[in-house]
N, C-alpha and C positions, 0 to 999 in steps of 0.2 A: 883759202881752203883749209878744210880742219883736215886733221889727222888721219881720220877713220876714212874721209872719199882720199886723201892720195893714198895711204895701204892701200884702199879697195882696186885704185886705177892703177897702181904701181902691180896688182896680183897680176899672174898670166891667167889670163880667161878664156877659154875657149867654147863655145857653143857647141852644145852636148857631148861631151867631154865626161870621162869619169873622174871622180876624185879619188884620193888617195886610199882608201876604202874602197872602193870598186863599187859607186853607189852615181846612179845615172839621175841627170838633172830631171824634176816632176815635168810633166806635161800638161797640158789645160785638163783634159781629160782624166789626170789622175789626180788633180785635184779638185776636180768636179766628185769623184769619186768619194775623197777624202772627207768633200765636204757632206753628201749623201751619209756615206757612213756616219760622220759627226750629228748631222741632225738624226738619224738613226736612233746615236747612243745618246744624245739629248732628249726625245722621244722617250727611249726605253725610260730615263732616268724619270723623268716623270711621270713615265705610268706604277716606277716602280715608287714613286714618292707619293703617286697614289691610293696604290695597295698597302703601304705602311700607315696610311690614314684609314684606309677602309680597315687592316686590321686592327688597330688601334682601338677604331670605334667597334666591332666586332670583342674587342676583350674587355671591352666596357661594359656591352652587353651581356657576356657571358658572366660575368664578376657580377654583374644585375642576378641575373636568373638563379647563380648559384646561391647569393644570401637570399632570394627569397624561396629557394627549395629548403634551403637549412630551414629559414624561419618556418616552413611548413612542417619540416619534419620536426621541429619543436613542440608546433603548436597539434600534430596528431598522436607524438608524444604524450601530450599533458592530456589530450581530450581522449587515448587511452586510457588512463590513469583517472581520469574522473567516471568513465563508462567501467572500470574495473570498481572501484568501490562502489559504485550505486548496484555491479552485479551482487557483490560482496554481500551490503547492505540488505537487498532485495533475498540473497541465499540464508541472510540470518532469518530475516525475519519468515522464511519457510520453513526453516529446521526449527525456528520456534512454535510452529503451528503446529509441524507434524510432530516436534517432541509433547505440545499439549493433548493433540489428538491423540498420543499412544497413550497420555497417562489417563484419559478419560478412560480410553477403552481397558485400559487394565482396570481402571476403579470399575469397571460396569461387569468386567471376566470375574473377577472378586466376589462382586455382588452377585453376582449371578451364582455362583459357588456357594457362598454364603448362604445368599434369601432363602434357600429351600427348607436347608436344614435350620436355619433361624425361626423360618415359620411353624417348619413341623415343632420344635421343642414350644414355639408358646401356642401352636394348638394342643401338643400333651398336656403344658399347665393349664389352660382354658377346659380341657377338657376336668383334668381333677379339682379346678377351685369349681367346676359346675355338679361334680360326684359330692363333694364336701358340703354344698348348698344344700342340694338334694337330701342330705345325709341330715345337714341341720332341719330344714324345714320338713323332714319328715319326721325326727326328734320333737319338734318343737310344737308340731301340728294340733298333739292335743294340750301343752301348755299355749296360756295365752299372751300376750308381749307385756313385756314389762311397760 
């Protein structure tokens, strides 16, 4: 016989007995109980070894979603930025029409200012280079052309 069975046959042992600790021998029942709880927190442990997969793949997902909102907001960035210069582009080439169109209409304000009194003075001259004709060919009337 070894060692450890004569200690164990040599202990005094009594059937339900406290020990020195004041702690009473298990019953079937309590560790029926034991075992219940155990699969219990066996159970828990794998739903909770679950949920650390399911979250897992949930911040995978999320890590997904987030670069590709980044990459969106990059790309509505830049297709700002190109709808802003074709506005740009598009507001030059207005401001150049409407600055041609003010300069027409000022050269026409001008003229219009102008024609009147341009006309009058060369219908004045019109009028004296036709007294001066008059003036020669009535001179002239009774000589005859050279």
């Amino acid at each position: 016989m070894g060692l450890s069975v004569l200690l164990i046959l040599s202990a005094p042992w009594y059937p339900f007995s406290m020990d020195a600790e004041g702690n009473e021998p298990a019953t079937k029942a309590d560790l029926k109980a034991l075992e219940s709880s155990l699969h219990g927190d066996l159970a828990a442990k794998a739903d909770i070894a679950r949920l650390d997969a399911k979250i897992g793949g949930l911040n995978v997902k999320t890590d997904k979603i987030w670069k590709e909102a980044v990459n969106t907001w990059t790309r509505m960035d830049r297709m700002e930025e190109r709808i802003i210069a074709r506005m740009d582009a598009g507001f030059d080439r207005v401001t150049q029409s409407i600055d041609s169109f003010a300069a027409k209409v000022e050269t026409y304000a001008r003229e219009t200012l102008i024609l009147p009194k341009t006309l009058a003075a060369h219908g004045d001259e019109l009028r004296d280079h036709e007294k001066r004709i008059e003036a020669l060919e009535a001179g002239t009337a009774g000589h005859p052309p050279r």
